[in-house]
C-alpha positions in Angstrom: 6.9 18.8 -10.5 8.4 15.6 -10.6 7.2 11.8 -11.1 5.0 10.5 -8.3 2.4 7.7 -9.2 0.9 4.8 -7.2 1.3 1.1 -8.5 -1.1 -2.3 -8.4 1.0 -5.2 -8.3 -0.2 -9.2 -9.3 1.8 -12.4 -8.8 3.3 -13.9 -12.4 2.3 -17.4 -11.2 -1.4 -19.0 -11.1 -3.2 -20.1 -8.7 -2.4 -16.8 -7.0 -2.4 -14.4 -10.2 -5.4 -12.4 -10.4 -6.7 -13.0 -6.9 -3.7 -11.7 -4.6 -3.0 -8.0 -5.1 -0.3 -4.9 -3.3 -1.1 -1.2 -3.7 2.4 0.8 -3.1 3.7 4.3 -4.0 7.1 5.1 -6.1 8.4 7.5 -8.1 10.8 4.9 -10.0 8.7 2.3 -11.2 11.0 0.2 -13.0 13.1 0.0 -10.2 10.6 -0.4 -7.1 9.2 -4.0 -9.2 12.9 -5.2 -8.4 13.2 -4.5 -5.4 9.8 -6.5 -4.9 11.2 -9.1 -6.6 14.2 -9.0 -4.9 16.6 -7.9 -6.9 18.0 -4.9 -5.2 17.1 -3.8 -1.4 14.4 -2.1 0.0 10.6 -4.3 -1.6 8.1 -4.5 0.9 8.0 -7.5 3.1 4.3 -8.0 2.0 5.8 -9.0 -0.8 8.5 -11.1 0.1 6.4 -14.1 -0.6 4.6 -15.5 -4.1 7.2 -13.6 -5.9 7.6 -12.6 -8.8 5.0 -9.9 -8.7 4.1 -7.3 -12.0 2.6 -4.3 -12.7 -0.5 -4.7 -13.5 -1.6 -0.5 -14.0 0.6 2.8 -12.5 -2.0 5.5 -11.6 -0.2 8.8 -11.9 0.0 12.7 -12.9 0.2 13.9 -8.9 1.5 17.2 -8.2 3.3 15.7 -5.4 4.0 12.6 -3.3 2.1 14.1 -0.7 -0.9 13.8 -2.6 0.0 10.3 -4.3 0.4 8.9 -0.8 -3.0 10.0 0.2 -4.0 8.3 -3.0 -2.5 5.1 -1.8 -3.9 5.1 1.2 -6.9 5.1 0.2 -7.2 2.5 -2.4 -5.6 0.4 0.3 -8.5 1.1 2.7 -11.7 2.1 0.5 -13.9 1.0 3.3 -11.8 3.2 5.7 -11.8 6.4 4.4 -14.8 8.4 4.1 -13.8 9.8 0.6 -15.0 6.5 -1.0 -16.7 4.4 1.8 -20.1 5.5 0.5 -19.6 6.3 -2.7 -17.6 2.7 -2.8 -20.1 1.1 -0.9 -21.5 -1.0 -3.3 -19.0 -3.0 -3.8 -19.6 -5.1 -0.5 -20.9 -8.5 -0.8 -20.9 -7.9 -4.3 -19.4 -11.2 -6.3 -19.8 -9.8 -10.2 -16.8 -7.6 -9.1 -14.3 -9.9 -7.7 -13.2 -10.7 -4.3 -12.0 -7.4 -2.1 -7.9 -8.4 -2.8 -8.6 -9.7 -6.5 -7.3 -7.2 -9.7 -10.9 -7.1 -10.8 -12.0 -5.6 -7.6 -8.8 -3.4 -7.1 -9.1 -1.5 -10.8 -13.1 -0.9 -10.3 -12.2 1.0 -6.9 -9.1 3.0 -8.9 -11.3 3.8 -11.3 -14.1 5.2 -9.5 -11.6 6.7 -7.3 -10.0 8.6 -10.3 -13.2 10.6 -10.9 -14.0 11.1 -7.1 -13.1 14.4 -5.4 -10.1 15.4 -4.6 -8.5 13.2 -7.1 -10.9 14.1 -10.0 -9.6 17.6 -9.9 -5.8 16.1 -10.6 -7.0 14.5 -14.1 -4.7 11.7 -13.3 -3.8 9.2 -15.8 -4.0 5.2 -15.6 -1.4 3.4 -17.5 -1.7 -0.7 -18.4 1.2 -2.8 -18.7 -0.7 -4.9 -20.9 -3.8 -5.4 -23.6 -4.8 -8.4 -21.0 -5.0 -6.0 -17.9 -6.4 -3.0 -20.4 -9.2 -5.1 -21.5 -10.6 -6.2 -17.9 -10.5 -2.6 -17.1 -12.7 -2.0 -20.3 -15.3 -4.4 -19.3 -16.3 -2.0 -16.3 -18.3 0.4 -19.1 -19.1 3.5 -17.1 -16.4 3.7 -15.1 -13.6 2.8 -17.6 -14.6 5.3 -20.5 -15.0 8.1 -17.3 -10.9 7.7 -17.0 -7.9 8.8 -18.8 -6.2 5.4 -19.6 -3.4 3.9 -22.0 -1.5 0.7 -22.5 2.5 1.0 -22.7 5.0 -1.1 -20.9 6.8 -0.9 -17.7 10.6 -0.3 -19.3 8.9 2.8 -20.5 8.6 4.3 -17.6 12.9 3.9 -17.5 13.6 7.5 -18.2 11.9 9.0 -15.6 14.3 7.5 -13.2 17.3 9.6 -14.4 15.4 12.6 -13.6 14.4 11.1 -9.9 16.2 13.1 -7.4 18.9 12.6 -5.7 18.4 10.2 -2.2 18.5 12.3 1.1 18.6 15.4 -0.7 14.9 16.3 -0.4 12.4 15.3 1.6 10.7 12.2 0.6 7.1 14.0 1.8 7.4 17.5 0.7 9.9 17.6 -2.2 11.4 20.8 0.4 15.0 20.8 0.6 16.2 18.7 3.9 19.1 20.5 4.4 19.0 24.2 3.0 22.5 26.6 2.5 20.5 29.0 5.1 20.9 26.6 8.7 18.0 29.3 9.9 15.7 27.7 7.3 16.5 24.3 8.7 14.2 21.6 10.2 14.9 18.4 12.1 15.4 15.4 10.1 14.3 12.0 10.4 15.2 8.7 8.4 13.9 4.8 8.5 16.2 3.4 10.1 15.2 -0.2 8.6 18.0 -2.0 6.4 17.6 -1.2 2.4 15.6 2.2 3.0 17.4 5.3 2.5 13.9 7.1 3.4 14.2 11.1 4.9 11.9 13.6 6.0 11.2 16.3 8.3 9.8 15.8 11.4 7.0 17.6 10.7 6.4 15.9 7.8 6.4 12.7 9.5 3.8 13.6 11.9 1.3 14.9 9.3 2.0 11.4 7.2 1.2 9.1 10.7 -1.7 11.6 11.3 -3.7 11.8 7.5 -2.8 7.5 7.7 -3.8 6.8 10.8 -7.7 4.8 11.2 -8.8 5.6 15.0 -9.0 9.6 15.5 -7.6 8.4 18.8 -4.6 6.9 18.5 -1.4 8.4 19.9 -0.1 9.0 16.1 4.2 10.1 17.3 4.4 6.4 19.1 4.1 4.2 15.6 3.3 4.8 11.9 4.2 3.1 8.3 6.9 4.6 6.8 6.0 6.5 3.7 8.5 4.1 1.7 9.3 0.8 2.6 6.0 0.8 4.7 7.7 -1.4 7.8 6.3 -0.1 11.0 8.8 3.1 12.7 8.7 3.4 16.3 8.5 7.1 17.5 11.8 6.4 20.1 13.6 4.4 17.7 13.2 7.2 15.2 14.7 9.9 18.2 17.4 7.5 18.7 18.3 6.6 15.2 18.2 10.6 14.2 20.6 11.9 17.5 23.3 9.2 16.0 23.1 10.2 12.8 23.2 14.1 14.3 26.2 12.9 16.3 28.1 11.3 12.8 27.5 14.8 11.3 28.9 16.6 13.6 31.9 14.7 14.2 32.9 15.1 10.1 32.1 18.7 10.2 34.2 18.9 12.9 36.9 17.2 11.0 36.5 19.4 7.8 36.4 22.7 9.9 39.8 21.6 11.5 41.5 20.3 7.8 40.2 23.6 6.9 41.8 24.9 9.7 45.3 23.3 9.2 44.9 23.9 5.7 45.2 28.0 6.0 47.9 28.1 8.6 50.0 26.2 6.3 49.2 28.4 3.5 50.0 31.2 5.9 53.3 29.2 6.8 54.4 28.7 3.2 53.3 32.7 2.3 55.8 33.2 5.4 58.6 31.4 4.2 58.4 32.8 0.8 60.0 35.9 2.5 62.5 34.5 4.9 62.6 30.8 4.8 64.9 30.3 7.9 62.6 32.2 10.5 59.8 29.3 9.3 59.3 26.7 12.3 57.6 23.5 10.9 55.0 23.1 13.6 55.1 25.6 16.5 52.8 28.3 14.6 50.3 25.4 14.1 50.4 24.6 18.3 50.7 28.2 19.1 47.8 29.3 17.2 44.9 30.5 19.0 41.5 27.8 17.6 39.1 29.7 20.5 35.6 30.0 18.4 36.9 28.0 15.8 33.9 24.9 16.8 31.2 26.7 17.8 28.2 24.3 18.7 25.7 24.7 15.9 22.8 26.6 17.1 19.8 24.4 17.9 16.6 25.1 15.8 14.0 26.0 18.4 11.7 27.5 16.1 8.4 26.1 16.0 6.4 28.9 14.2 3.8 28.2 11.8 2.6 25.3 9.6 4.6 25.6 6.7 2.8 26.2 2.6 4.1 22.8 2.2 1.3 21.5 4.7 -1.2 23.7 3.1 -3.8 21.4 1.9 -4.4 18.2 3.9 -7.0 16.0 3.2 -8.3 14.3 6.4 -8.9 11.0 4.8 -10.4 9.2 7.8 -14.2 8.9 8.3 -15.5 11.5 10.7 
């Protein structure tokens, strides 16, 4: 099934500490606070500034990122969505719990939002970094003793990156396979196309992402949308014209394996010649004479757009009607 969990992040230093938060999405933990922190590529550039930032609590037990994403999106936008903008609506104007950005305010909403449908149904777990973080949460009575919640450290959460797959090998939505052995099976591909994020999807998947994130019902959700990762702003032509280069690249080296390939057997078949009469073996004319017609066929383009997929089965429209 995989590791997928969403992440609240604090600033280390006061004045900021406590009353500037960041909600993201990872399935490496560990390794997604240093890249906010700057460490390695690809942190957010929400966070770019007050750094350091630390985990503060890691919601997780998803069945998939699909469903973690929609998790993120809404405790980023609790008075957006309609699955907690009544049920959350309390909360305005209130000062006992924090200001809307603050930690307080942030772990009341994940933990009402924990026992809210669809997420209830998950029985997702809530993980403290600390005693510090674990004992504000258990000042919220109700709600806290409603939830499934621990305190461990970050660096536990280590291990799970060995079993993180591979990058570009699946797609970052689905979990599907981006490029299956089968090319019938195959569907467009699209990656960010901003510096430090190795982010790929399907198209399709792409679409369904801008649409179940988007806030006006009207919006034209192919020309813009966050991406799913680094959560920078992709352009709908940008990502056209940053996949038909890539498609291009791939070509080309297939190209050049079919024809080392190529060269490859008529040497074998030159050398399997000259095994019986050395002296009739010419060291290059077979290779010009031989006939490469059909050899570099033009992939076939996919055309096929049938039916949603199962992987699509099961979106939550997260907007308010």
């Amino acid at each position: 099934m995989g590791f997928h969990a969403c992440y609240l992040l604090t600033p280390v230093q006061p004045p900021q500490r406590f009353k500037c938060t960041y909600i993201g999405f990872t399935t490496t933990p560990t390794r997604r606070i240093r890249q906010h922190n700057g460490e390695i590529t690809g942190g957010a550039k929400r966070t770019r500034k007050l750094r350091p930032w630390e985990v503060v609590a890691v919601v997780h037990g998803f069945p998939s990122k699909f469903r973690a994403l929609q998790f993120e999106w809404v405790w980023q936008h609790p008075s957006k969505s309609k699955i907690t903008k009544t049920p959350l609506g309390f909360l305005s104007g209130s000062r006992g719990l924090g200001a809307p950005r603050s930690v307080k305010r942030k772990l009341v909403e994940m933990l009402e939002m924990v026992n809210l449908e669809p997420f209830k149904q998950l029985q997702l777990s809530v993980t403290f970094t600390s005693e510090e973080m674990h004992n504000i949460s258990r000042e919220l009575g109700v709600r806290y003793s409603a939830a499934n919640c621990e305190t461990r450290a970050l660096e536990t959460f280590a291990a799970l990156e060995k079993e993180a797959t591979p990058i570009n090998s699946k797609c970052f939505i689905c979990e599907y396979e981006l490029y299956p052995e089968e090319e019938e099976e195959a569907e467009e591909v699209m990656g960010c196309y901003h510096g430090g994020c190795e982010m790929c999807c399907h198209s399709m998947c792409l679409l369904d992402h801008f649409r179940t994130m988007r806030e006006d019902e009207d919006e034209q959700v192919e020309r813009s949308g966050e991406c799913p990762d680094c959560q920078q702003v992709l352009e709908w032509t940008l990502l056209t014209q940053h996949h038909e280069k890539k498609k291009r690249t791939r070509k080309r080296k297939g190209e050049r394996r079919k024809r080392s390939k190529k060269k490859t057997r008529v040497a074998e078949t030159e050398a399997n010649e000259g095994d019986v009469d050395a002296i009739s073996v010419s060291s290059s004319s077979s290779t010009h004479s031989f006939n490469s017609d059909g050899w570099f066929e033009n992939e076939l383009e996919n055309d096929d757009n049938g039916e949603e997929t199962s992987r699509c089965k099961g979106l939550i429209d997260l907007t308010e009607d």
